[in-house]
C-alpha positions as CSV (number, residue, x, y, z in Angstrom):
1,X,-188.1,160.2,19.1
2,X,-187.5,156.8,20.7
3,X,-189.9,155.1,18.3
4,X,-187.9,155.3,15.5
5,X,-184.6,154.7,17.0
6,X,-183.0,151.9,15.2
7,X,-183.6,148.4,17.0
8,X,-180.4,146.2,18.1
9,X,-180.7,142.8,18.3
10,X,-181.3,142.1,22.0
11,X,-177.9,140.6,22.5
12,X,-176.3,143.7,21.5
13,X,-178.0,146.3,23.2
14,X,-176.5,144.7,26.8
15,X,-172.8,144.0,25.9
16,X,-170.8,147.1,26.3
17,X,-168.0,145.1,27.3
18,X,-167.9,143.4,23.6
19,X,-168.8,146.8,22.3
20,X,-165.6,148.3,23.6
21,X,-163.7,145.2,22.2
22,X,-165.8,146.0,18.7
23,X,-164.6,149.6,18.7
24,X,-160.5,148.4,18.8
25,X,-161.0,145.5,16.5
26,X,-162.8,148.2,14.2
27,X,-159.9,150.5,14.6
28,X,-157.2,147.9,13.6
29,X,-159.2,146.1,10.8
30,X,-159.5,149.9,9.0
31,X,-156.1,150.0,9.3
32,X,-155.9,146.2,7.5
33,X,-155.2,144.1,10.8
34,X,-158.3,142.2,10.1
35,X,-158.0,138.2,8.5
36,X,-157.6,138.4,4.9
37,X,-160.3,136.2,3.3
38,X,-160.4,134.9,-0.5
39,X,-161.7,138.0,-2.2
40,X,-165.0,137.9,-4.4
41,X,-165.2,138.1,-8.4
42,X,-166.1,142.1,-7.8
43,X,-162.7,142.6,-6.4
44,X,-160.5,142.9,-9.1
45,X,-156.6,143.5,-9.3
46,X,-156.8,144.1,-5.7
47,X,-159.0,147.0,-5.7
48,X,-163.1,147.2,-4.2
49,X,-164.8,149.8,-5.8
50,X,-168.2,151.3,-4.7
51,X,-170.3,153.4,-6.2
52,X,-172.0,156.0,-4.0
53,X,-173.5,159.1,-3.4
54,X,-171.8,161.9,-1.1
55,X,-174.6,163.9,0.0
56,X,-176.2,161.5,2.3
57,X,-174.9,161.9,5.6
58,X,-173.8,160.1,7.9
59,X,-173.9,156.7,5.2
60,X,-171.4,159.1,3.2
61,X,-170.7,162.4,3.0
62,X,-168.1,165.3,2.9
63,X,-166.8,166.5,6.3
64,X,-164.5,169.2,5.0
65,X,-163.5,170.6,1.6
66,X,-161.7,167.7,0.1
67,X,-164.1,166.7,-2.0
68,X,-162.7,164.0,-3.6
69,X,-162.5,162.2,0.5
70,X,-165.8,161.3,1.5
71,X,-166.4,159.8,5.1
72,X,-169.1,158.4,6.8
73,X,-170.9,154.7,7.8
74,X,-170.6,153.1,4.5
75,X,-167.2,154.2,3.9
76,X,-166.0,152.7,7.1
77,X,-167.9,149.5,6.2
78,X,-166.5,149.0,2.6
79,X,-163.4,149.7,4.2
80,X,-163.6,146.9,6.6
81,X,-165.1,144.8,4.0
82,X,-161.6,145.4,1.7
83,X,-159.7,144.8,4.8
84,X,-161.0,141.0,4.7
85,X,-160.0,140.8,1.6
86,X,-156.7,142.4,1.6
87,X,-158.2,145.2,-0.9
88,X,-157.8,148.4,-1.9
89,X,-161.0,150.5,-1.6
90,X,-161.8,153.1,-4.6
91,X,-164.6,154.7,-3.9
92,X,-166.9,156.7,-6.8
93,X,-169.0,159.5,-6.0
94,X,-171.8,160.3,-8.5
95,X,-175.4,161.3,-8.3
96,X,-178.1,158.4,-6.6
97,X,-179.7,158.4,-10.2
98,X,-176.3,156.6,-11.5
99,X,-175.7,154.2,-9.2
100,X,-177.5,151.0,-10.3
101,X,-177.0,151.8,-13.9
102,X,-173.1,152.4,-12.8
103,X,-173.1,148.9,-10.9
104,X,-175.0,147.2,-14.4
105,X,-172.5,149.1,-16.7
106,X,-169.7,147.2,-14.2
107,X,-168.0,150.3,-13.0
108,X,-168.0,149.2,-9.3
109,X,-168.2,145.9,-7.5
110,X,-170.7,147.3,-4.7
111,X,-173.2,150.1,-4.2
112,X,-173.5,151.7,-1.0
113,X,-175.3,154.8,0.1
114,X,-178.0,153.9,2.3
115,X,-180.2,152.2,0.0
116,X,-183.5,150.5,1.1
117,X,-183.3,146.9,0.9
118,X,-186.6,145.8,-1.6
119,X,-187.7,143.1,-3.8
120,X,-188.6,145.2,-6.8
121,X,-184.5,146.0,-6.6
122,X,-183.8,142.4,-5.9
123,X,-185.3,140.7,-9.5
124,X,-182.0,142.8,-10.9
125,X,-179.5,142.8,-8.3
126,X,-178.4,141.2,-5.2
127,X,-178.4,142.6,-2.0
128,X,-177.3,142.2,1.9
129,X,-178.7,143.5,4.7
130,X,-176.2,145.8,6.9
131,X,-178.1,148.1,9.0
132,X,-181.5,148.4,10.4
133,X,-183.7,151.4,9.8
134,X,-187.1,152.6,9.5
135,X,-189.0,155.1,6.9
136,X,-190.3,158.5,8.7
137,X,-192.4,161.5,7.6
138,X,-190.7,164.6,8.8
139,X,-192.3,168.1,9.1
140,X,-191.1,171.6,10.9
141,X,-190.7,172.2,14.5
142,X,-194.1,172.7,15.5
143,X,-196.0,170.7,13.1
144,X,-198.7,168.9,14.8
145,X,-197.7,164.6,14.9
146,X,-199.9,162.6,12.7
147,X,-201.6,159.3,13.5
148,X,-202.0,157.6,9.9
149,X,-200.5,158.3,6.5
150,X,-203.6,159.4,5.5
151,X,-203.6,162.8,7.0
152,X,-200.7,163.9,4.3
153,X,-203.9,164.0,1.6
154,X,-203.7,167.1,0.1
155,X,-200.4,168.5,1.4
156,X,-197.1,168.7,-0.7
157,X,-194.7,166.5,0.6
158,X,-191.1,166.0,-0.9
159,X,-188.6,163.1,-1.5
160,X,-185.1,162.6,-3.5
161,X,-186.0,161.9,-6.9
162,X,-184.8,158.4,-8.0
163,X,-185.8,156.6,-4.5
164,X,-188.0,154.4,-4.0
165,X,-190.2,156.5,-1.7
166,X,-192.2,157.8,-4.4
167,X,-193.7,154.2,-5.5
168,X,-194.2,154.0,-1.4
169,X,-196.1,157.1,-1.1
170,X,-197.6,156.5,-4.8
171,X,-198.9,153.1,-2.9
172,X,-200.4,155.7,-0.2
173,X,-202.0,157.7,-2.8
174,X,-203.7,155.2,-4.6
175,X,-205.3,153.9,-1.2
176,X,-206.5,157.8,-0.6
177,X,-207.9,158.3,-4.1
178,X,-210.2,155.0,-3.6
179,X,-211.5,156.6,-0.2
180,X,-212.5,159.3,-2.2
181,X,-209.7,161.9,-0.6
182,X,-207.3,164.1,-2.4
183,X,-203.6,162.0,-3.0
184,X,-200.5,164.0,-1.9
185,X,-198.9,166.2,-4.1
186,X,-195.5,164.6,-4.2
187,X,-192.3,167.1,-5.1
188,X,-189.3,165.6,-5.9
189,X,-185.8,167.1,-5.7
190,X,-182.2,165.7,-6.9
191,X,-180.9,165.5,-3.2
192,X,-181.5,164.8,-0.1
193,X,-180.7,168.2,1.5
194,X,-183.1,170.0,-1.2
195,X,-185.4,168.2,0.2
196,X,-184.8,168.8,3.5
197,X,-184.3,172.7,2.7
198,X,-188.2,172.8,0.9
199,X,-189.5,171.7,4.3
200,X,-187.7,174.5,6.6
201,X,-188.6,177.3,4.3
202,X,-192.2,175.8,4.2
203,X,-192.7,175.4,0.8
204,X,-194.0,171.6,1.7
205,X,-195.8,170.0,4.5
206,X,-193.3,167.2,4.8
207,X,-190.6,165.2,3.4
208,X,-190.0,161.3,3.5
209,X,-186.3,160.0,4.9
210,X,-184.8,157.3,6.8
211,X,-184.4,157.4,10.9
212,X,-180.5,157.1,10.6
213,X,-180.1,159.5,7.7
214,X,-182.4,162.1,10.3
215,X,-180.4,161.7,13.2
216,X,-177.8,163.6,11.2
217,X,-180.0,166.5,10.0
218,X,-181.5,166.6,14.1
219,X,-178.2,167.5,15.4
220,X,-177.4,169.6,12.5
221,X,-180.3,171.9,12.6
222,X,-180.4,171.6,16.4
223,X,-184.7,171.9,16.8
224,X,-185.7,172.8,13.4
225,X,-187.4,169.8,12.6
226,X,-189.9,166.8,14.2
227,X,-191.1,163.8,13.4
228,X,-194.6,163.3,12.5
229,X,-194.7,160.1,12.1
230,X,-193.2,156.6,11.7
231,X,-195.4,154.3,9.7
232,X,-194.8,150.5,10.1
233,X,-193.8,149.4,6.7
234,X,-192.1,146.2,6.3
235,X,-190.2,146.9,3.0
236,X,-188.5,149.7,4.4
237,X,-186.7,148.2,7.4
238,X,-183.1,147.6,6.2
239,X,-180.5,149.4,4.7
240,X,-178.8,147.0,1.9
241,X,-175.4,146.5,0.1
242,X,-176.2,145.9,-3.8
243,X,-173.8,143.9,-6.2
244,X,-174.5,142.2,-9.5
245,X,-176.5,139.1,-9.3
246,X,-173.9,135.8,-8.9
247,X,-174.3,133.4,-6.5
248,X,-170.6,132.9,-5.2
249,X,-170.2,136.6,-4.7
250,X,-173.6,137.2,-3.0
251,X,-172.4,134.2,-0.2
252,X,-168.7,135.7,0.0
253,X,-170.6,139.4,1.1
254,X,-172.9,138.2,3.2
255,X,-170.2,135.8,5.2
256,X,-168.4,138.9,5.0
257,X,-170.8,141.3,6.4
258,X,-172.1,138.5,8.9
259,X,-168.2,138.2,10.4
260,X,-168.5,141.9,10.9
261,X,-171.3,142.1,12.8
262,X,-170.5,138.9,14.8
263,X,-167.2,140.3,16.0
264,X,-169.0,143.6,17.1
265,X,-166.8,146.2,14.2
266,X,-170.3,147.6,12.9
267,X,-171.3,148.2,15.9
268,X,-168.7,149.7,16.9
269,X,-169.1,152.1,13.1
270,X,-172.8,152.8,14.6
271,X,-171.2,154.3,17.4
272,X,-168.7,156.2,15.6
273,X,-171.5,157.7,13.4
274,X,-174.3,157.9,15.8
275,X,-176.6,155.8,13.1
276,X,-178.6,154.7,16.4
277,X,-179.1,158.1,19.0
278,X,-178.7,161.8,17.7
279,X,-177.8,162.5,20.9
280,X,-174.0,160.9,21.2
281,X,-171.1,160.4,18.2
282,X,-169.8,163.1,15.8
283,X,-171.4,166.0,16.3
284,X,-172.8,167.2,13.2
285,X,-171.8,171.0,12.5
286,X,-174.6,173.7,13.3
287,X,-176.1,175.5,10.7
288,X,-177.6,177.7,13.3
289,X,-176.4,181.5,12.4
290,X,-177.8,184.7,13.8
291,X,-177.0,186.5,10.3
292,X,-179.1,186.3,7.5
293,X,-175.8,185.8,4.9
294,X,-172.9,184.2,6.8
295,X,-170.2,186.6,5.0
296,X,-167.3,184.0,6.8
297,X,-169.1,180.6,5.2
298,X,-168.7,182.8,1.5
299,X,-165.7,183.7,1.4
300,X,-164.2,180.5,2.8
301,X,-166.2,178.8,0.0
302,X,-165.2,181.6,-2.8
303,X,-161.3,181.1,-1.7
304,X,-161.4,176.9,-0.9
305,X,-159.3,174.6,-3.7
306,X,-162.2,173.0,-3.8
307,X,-164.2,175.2,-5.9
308,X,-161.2,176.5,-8.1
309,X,-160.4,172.8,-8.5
310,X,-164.4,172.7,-9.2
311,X,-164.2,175.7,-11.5
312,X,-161.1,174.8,-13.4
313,X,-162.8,171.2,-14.6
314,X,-165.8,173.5,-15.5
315,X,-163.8,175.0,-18.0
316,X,-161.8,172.2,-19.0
317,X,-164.2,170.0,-20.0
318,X,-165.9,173.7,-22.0
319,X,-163.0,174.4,-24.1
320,X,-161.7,171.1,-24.8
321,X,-165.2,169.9,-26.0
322,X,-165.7,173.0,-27.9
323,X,-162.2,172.8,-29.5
324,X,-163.0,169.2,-30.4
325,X,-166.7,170.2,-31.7
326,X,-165.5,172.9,-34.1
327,X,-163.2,171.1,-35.6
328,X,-165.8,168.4,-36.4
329,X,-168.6,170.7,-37.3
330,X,-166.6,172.5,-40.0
331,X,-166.0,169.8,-42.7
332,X,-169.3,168.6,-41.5
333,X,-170.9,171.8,-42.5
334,X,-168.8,171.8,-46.0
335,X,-170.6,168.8,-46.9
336,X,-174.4,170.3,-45.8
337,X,-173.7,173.0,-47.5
338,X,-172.8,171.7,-50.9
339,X,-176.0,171.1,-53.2
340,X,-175.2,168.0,-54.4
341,X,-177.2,165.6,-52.7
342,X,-175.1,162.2,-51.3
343,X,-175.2,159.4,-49.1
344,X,-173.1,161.2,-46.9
345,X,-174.8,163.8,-46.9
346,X,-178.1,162.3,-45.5
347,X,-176.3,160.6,-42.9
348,X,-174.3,163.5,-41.7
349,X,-177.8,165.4,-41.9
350,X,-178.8,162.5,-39.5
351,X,-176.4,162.8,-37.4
352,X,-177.1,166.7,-36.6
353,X,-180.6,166.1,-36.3
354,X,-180.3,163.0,-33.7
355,X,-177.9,165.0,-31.6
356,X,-179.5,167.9,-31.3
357,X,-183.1,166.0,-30.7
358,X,-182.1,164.2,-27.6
359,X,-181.3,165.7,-24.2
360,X,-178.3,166.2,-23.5
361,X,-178.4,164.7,-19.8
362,X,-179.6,162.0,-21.7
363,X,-176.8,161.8,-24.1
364,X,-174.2,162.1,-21.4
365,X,-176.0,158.9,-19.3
366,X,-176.0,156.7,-22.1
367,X,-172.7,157.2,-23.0
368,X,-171.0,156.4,-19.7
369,X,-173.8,154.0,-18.1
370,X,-175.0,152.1,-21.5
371,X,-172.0,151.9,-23.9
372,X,-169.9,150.0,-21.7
373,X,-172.4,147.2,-21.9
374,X,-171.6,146.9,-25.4
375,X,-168.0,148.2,-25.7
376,X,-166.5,146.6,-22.2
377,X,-163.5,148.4,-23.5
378,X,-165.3,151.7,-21.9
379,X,-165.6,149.6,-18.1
380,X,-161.9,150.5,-18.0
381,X,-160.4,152.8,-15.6
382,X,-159.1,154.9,-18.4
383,X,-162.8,155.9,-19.4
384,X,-162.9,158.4,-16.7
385,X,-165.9,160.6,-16.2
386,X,-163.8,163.4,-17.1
387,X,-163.1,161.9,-21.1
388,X,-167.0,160.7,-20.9
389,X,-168.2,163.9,-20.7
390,X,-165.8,165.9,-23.1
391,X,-166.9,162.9,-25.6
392,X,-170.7,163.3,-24.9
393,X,-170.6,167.2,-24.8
394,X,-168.2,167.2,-28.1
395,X,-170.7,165.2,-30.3
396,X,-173.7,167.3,-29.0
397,X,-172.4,170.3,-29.0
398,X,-170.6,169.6,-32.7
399,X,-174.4,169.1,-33.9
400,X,-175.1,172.5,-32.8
401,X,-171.7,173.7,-34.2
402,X,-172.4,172.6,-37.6
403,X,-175.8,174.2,-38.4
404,X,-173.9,178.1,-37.1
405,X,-171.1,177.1,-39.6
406,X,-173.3,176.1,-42.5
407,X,-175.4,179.6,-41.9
408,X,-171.8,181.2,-41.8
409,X,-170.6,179.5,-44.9
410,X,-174.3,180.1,-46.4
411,X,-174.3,183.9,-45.8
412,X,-171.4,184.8,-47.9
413,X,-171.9,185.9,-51.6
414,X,-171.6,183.0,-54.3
415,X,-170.1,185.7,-56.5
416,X,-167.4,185.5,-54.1
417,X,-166.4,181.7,-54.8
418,X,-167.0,182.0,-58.7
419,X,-164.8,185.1,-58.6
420,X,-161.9,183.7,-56.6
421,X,-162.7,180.2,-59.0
422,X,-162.4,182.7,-62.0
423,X,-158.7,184.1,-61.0
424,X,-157.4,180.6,-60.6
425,X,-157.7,179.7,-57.4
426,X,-157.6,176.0,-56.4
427,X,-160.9,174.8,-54.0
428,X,-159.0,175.1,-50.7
429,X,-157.4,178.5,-51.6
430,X,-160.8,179.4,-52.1
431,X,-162.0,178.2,-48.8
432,X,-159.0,179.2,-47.2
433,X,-158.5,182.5,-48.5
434,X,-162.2,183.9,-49.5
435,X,-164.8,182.0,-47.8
436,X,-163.7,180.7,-44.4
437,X,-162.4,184.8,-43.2
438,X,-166.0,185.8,-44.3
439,X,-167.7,183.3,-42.7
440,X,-165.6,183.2,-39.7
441,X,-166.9,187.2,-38.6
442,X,-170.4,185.6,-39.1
443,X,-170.1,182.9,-37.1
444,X,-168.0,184.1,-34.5
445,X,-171.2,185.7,-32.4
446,X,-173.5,182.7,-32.3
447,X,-170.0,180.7,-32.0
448,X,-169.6,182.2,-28.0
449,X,-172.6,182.3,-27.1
450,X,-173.0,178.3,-27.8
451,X,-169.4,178.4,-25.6
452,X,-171.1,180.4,-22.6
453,X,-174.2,177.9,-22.9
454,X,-171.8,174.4,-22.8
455,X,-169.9,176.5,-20.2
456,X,-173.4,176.2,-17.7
457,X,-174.3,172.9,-19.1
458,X,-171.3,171.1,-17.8
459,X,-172.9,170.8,-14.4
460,X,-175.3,167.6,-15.9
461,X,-171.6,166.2,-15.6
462,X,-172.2,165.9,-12.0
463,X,-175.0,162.7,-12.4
464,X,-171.9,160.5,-13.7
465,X,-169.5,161.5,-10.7
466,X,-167.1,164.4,-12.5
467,X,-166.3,166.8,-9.7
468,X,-167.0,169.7,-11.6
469,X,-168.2,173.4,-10.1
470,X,-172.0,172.6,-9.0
471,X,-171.2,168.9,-8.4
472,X,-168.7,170.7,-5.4
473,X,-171.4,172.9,-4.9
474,X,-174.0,170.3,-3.6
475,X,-172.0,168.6,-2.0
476,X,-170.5,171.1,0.2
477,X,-174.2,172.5,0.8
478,X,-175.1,168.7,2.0
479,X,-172.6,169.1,4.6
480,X,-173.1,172.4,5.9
481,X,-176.7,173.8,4.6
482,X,-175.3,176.8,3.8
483,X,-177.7,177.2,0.7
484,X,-177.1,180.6,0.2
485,X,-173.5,181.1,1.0
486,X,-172.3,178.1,-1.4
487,X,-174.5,178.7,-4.0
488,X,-173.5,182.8,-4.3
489,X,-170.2,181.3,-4.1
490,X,-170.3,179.3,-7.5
491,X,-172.5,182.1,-9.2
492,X,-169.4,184.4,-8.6
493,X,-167.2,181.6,-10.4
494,X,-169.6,181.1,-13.0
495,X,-170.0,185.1,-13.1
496,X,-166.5,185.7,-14.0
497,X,-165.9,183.4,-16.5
498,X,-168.7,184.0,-18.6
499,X,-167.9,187.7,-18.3
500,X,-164.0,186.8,-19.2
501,X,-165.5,185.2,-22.4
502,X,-168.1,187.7,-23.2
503,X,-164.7,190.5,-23.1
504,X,-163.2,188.3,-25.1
505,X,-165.7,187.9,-27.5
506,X,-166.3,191.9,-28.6
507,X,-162.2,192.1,-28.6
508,X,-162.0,189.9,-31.3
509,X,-165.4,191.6,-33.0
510,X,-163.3,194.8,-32.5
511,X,-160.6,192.9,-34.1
512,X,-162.1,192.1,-37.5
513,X,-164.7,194.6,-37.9
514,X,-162.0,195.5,-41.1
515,X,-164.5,193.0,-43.0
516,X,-167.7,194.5,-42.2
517,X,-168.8,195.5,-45.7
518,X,-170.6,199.2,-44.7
519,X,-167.8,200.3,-42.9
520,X,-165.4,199.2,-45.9
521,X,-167.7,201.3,-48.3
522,X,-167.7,204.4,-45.5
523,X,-163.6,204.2,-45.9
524,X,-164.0,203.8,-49.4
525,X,-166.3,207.1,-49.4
């Protein structure tokens, strides 16, 4: 295990006099005793703000069931970093995927969350080295050690979608196909401890990590898991800070980061977080149970704030996007339904067709990562991910909206508007009073299902940072690897609200079932 513990520089691995020192000059510069210094264009109005991921511990994570606290190293380095320069640290959680389009869309001043420091990154942003590391194949207890890279041809191995390990091991597959061996068949998973989880339930061979995110998982799950190898790769030896490309700031961060290590606080942070020997630190929690279903774990999840906060968002950000996509979708569907043919008309026919063609995930990521590039309006702190995604799932789910109205409004009798037309009525009596109650029972159906389906689809929100059910979910499984536990835990939130809504839906079927034309020509009979 020693060979891929994370190398000090020599001078540092002898002083544990000046390490002492480090670890009370750490303590009182996170409580903002440290030298203010002239703060960098990324600080603004007094505030750093990072962007980051909170399932990677120990960089950052979720200790307890405050999910809206993370901890870990990089927290305790951006906080030392804001202590220089008499900040206020803000830190935004989100999915890895959204972090560098977050830090181009200007949302944050820094990225941190245990990033590798590369050259491909570095032609778009700038970056400082902070911590030391090395990459490292990892397999099940038991797993025989491998010599070379090459002895992963063939076998499934699995990495974090949206790192850079799969160019790295798509480098290692190219060199196997021109031997004339099978390539790997990489796997890739949204988080880090999905990744983890394929390997212990042996549905891969491997997975690809960092030494100091391992350490973590090695105390965590006790002797569940061995290294099998560490290759020597030299563009995976250092953990980076990323920040928009500027000269001025880039000097001011790595002055900064240089004064840290120079006066021994990120040293004394490695020791606090045991990013150098699984053996001392925090102790991570076990996950070691001798039940198959730890009843305790569920229930503490199913009754935590955390997931009613989690669950309350959910259906926040439901109705409020429904509300708003109704009441676009029914003028919207007036106009598509008319057989005149306008201008208007082929736009709005546009407009439901584009909307309804694009992923959603995808509409949601342009709207909070690539508007604000051309609205800087939207880089505000008003433009919370919270009003992104009601506005993204409004206007897709309005598109959707709009062709169940216009089949409502399509299904009732003409002879019903010419009649109601013929006794005087004015065009929005008639809507009002004949058409829209008709159509209404017709659409009602279709209208909650489409609820029940934006209901589930709120999780994408969790890619842009919103703190909604599953984005509490993985992060609280990141922490603990309770898989099961956490995960029946949200099913049974998810469970009862679509069932509430479901009720719901056959009481007001029940409720105008008066309009149903057989059973009004059985009464008539």
């Amino acid at each position: 295990m020693t060979s891929f513990f994370f190398r000090l520089p020599l001078m540092q691995r002898f002083r544990p006099v000046t390490a002492l020192a480090g670890v009370l000059f750490a303590t009182a510069g996170l409580h903002g005793l440290a030298h203010a210094e002239q703060p960098p264009s990324f600080v603004h109005d007094g505030t750093l703000t990072i962007c980051t991921n909170p399932t990677l511990p120990p960089m950052t994570f979720v200790k307890g069931q405050d999910v809206s606290h993370p901890e870990g190293y990089d927290i305790d380095v951006a906080q030392a970093l804001a202590n220089r320069w008499n900040a206020r640290l803000s830190v935004v959680t989100m999915d890895f995927t959204g972090l560098f389009p977050s830090l181009s869309a200007q949302r944050c001043g820094l990225v941190m969350s245990g990033i590798i420091r590369m050259p491909s990154r570095e032609k778009s942003f700038d970056a400082v080295t902070y911590q030391d590391t090395a990459l490292v194949v990892v397999g099940r207890k038991g797993t025989p050690s491998l010599t070379s890279m090459d002895e992963l041809s063939g076998k499934n191995v699995a990495v974090e979608s949206g790192t850079s390990y799969i160019t790295r091991l798509g480098v290692v597959n190219d060199a196997l196909v021109a031997a004339g061996k099978p390539p790997m068949i990489i796997q890739q998973y949204p988080t880090e401890e999905q990744v983890v989880q394929q390997v212990l339930i042996g549905r891969v061979f491997a997975f690809v990590s960092q030494d100091v995110e391992l350490f973590y998982r090695m105390r965590q799950l006790k002797d569940k898991l061995h290294v099998l190898i560490t290759p020597d790769i030299p563009d995976y030896r250092h953990f980076a800070i990323y920040l928009r490309q500027n000269p001025q700031d880039l000097t001011a961060l790595q002055s900064a980061v240089t004064a840290l290590e120079t006066d021994g606080t990120l040293q004394a942070l490695r020791t606090k977080w045991s990013v150098t020997d699984p053996s001392t630190g925090n102790e991570a929690p076990s996950t070691t149970s001798s039940a198959m279903f730890d009843w305790a774990a569920f229930f503490s999840a199913l009754t935590s704030t955390a997931f009613l906060h989690g669950a309350l968002i959910t259906l926040s950000v439901a109705l409020i996007s429904h509300f708003i996509a109704i009441t676009l979708s029914v003028p919207i569907a007036i106009v598509l339904n008319s057989p005149q043919r306008s201008v208007l008309k082929i736009v709005l026919e546009g407009y439901v067709s584009l909307f309804r063609a694009a992923p959603t995930l995808l509409q949601l990521l342009f709207i909070w990562n690539a508007v604000p590039q051309f609205f800087p309006i939207f880089r505000e702190q008003w433009f919370t991910p919270f009003l992104a995604t009601i506005l993204a799932l409004s206007i897709n789910e309005s598109a959707y909206q709009v062709e169940i109205n216009r089949a409502a409004l399509s299904a009732v009798d003409p002879g019903q508007e010419l009649g109601a037309s013929a006794l005087g009525l004015s065009r929005r009596d008639i809507y009002w009073r004949v058409i829209f109650p008709q159509a209404f029972r017709i659409a009602l159906p279709p209208t909650i299902n489409e609820f029940i389906n934006l209901l589930k689809i709120t999780s994408l929100a969790s890619v842009i940072s919103l703190q909604e059910l599953l984005a509490v979910t993985q992060i609280q499984v990141a922490r603990t690897f309770a898989f099961t536990e956490y995960y029946a835990a949200a099913l049974v939130y998810y469970l009862v609200m679509v069932f509430f809504f479901l009720f719901l839906q056959k009481r007001v079927e029940r409720r105008f079932a008066w309009s149903d034309r057989k059973k009004v020509v059985s009464n008539a009979a």
